[in-house]
Structure formats: C-alpha cells, structure tokens
N, C-alpha and C positions, 0 to 999 in steps of 0.2 A: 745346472745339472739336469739328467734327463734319466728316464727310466734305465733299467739295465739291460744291457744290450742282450738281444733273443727273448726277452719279455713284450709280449704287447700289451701295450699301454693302454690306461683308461682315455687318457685326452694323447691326441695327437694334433702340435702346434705345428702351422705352415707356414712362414711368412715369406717376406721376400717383395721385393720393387714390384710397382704397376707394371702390367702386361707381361709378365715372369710365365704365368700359365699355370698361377695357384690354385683359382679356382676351377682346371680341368683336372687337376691332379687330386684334390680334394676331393671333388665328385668320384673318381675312376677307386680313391683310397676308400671312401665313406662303404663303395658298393662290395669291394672286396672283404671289407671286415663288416660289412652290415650297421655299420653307424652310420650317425647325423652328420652333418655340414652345417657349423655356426660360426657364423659373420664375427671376423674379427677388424674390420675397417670402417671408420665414424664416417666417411664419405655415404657407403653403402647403407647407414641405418637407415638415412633419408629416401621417402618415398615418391619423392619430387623427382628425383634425376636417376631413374631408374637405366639411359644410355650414357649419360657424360660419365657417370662414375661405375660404368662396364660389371651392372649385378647381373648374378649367374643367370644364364639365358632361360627362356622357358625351357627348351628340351632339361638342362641341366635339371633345372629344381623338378623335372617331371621324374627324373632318374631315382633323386636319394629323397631325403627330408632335408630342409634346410630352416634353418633357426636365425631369428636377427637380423634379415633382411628386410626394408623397404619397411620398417615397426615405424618409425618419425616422421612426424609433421614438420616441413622446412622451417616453420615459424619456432620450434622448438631449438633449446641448445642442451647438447648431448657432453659431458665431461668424459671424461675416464674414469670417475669416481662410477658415474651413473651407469657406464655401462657394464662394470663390473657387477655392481648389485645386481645387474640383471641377467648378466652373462651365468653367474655361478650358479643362481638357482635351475639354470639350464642345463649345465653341466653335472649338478646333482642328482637333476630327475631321470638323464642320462645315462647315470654310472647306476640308478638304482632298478633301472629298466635293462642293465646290463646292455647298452649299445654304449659304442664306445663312440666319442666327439669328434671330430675332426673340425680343427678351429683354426681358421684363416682367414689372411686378411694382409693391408698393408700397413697397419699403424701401431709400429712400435710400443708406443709409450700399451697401449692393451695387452700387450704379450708381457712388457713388462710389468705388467701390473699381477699378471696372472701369477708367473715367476717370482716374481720380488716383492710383490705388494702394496701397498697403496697407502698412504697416510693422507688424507685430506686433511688443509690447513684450516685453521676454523673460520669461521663465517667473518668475510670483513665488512663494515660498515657500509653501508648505500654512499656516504658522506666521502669515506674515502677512495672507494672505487671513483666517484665523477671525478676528486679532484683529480686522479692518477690519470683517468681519462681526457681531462681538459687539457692535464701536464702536456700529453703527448701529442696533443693535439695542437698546441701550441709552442711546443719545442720542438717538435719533428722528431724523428726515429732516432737518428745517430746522436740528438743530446740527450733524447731518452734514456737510452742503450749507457751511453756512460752514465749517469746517474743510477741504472739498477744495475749496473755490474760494478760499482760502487758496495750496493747492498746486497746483492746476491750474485754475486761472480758466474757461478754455477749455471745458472737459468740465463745469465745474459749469451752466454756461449752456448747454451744446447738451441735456442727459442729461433725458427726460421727468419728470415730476412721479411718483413712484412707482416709479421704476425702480430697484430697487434693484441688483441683479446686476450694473448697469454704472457705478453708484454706486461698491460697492464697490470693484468692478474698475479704476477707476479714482485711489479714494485706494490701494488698494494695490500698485498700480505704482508711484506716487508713491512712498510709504513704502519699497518696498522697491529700488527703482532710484534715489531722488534724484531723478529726473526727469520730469515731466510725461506722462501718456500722449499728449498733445495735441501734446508737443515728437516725442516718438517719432513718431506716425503723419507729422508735415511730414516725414518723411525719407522720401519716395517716390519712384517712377517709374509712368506709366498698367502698367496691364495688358491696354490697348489700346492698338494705336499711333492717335492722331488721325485720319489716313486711311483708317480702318479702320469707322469708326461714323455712325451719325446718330442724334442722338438728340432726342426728340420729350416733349412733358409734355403730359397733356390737362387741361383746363381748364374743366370745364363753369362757368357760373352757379350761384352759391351757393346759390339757391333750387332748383333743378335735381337739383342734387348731395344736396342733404341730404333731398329728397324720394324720390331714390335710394335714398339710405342706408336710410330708415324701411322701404322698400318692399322691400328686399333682406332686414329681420328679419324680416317679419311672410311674404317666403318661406321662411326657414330653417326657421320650425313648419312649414310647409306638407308640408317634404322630409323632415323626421323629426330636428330639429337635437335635440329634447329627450332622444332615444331614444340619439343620437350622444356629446354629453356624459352622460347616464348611465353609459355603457359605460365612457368615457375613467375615469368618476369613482372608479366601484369598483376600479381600480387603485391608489387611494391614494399617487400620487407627491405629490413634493417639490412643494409648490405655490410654489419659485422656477425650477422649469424654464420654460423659456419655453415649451412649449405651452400650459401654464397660464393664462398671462397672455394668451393669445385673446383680442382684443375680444371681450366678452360671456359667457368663460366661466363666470364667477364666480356670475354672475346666472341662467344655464341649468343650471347646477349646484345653485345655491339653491334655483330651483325643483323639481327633481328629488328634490331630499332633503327637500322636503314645507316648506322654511323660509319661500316666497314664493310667491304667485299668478303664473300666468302670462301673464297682464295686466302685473303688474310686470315680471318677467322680461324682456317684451319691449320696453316703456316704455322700464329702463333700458338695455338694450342699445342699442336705437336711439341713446340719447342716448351715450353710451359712442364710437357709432360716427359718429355727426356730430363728436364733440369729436376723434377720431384723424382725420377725412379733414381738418378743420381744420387739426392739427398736420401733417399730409403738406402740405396747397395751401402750408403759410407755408416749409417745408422745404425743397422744389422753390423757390418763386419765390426763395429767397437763395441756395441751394447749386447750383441747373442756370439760371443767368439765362440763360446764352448758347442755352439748348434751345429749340428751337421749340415752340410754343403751341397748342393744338386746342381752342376753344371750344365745337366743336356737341357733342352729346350723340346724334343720332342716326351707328350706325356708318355706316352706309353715308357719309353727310356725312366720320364721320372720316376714312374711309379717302381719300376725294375729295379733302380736304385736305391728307392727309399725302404723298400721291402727286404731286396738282397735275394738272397737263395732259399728256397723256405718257405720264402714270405715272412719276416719274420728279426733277420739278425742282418739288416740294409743298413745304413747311412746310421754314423753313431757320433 
C-alpha cells in the first residue's frame, strides 16, 4: 500500500535494478520537494567501493543532502535488521524537520522491511552457526540447499545462487530454534505506517537496461575502479563479508593481482551485472506488485512521471 494518490508523502520509496537511473531521479525528486536522498542499497553503505558499486557522484551529493552512504567499514557486516535501526531514526528526524525522504536503492529485502517489517530470529549459538558452516562447506551448495529446504522451504527458494552467509544463516536458525526463519520474519508489523509512503519501481526495457549495465563498467575503469579494489584488496578480509561479494569484485581483483586481462575483467563484470539487475526486475515485479511503474529511462521523463501533472497526482 502507498500514500493516497495527490497526497505528498512523508517518505518516497525508489527502487528498481542497478543502472535504472534511481539515483538521478532521486537527486532531481529530493530538489523538487526540498528533501534528503537516503541510501536504501547494503552494497553502497560500504565506504571501500565507492566506484564498483556506482554511489551518487560528487556533483550529485553536492546537489541535495544525502544520508547512508559510504557510513561502513568493509570489515564490517551490515543485516537488514541493522540497517533499519538506523534507517528510521533518519527518517524521523526527517519528518520532524519536515523534509520529506527520498529513499533508494537496489536491495529489496530494506524496502521490505520498511513496508512489512522485520522480525529478527533470535540469536543462534556460535556452536551452531560453525557447524552449519562446516555443513556447507563440506556438502557443497546443491546438498546444502536440499537439506534447508527440507527446513525451511521458503528461504531455500528466495536465497541467490551462491549466497552463502544467508544460506547458512538460515539453516541455522532452523537448527537451532526449531523454526523456520521464514516462519519468524511472518511475525511483523510495517515500520512505515501505509499513509506515510509512496512507493515507485523503475522499469526500463530490457534492452535499455542491460545496455546501461555494460556502459556503467566500462565507466567504472574510466574513474579508477581498478585502483579502488586494489586498495580494498590488500587488506586481506574475510572474503564472506559482504563487501566482497560487490558485483564484479572478484573479477577487478583478479585482475589486479595479475590473474586476468582487463578485457576479461570487464566482460565478466558486465555480465555479472546484467544477471543481478535481472534478479532485482524479477524481485520487484513479485514482492512490490502494488508500486508504481517507470518505464522511461530518460530522468527528466522519470521525474515527469513519477510527479504526473501538479507535481503531485504521477505514478500510483
């Protein structure tokens, strides 16, 4: 559910697949209504890969205010639980400063948290996260996978292909509560009230979009992305932290350490990153059906649309 239409909303939700043009329509929405721009993507919290994971440019953040960006340390791990504690006291001090939010991003599971709410599972034992960890480690993914969709059906079908950290995290809730993490998170309330939001998915053409994508890596050499994961790399973290797992770090890293041409590098990145805005478009159309839709690609169009005539009574 989203505000009432020709109402402006206290929070306006953006979401929508990498290189969509969220964060140009965000900036252009924030200046029109005089609100902030707050980070709804756990790639961007991170202050490590400020080009792989494409945060609003200088000129951008020189424009409006922007909140939630480049706040974490790579060596940190950032949940959904955490970002929300920290999202809403932002979005409070926001509505009481009367600027209204403008909150985007590309990672679902935060909009839905916003939306539908959040039940964190309780704390599972050190003892049994390793073993769930060794499990996988030792079974490989596809015996994993059937054994937690055994226990939790739910999470074995939403959880990406490689995702281990929330693989895990999820058989060992199971394991050590009895109970589903999927049954836990249904135990919610919004963390918005309904009349409080509107919220919008941009939609470009598939051909559009993915020609974005390509065009969005082959700027990241341009800005010095090789130079950016270098740095990150010789720090030597945990490669299951999630900054890690940056689309295309893996691949800018290899090339930096002399293992691949940066032809490849970029190749597979691109493709890396058509296969994640993919997984966003299918994401959005089943979990935000009721959001409004933005098919153009040029912002000015978005903005045009999202506003409508007025300014005011656009995309519902």
């Amino acid at each position: 559910m989203s505000a009432e239409k020709g109402l402006v909303p206290a929070v306006w939700l953006i979401a929508g697949p990498t290189a969509s043009g969220k964060s140009a329509l965000a900036v252009q929405l924030a200046e029109r209504i005089g609100g902030e721009v707050v980070n709804a993507d756990a790639s961007q919290l991170y202050a490590d890969l400020a080009i792989l994971t494409a945060r609003p440019s200088a000129a951008e953040l020189a424009r409006v205010p922007h909140r939630l960006y480049g706040i974490a340390d790579g060596g940190e791990t950032w949940s959904v639980g955490r970002w929300l504690r920290t999202v809403l006291p932002v979005l409070g001090e926001l509505r009481r400063l009367g600027r209204p939010a403008v909150v985007t991003g590309g990672t679902g599971l935060y909009f839905r948290a916003l939306t539908h709410g959040l039940a964190e599972a309780p704390e599972v034992p050190e003892a049994v996260r390793a073993a769930a960890q060794a499990r996988y480690l030792a079974e490989g993914e596809d015996a994993f996978r059937s054994a937690l969709r055994g226990l939790d059906p739910a999470a074995e079908a939403r959880i990406a292909p490689r995702d281990r950290q929330r693989l895990v995290r999820a058989l060992a809730v199971a394991v050590a509560t009895g109970r589903a993490l999927s049954d836990w998170q249904t135990d919610t309330r919004p963390a918005l009230a309904p009349d409080l939001w509107r919220g919008v998915v941009l939609n470009p053409p598939r051909d559009a979009l993915y020609a974005r994508c390509d065009a969005r890596v082959r700027a990241m050499v341009a800005e010095g992305v090789c130079e950016e994961v270098a740095q990150l790399d010789r720090r030597n973290l945990d490669p299951e932290l999630p900054v890690m797992k940056a689309v295309g770090y893996r691949w800018f890293a290899a090339h930096v350490r002399g293992e691949i041409g940066l032809d490849e590098a970029i190749a597979a990145t691109a493709q890396d990153t058509r296969r994640y805005a993919k997984r966003q478009v299918t994401w959005f159309r089943n979990q935000a059906r009721d959001w409004g839709r933005i098919d153009e690609t040029d912002p000015g169009a978005q903005l045009d649309r999202l506003l409508g005539p007025g300014g005011g009574a656009g995309v519902t």
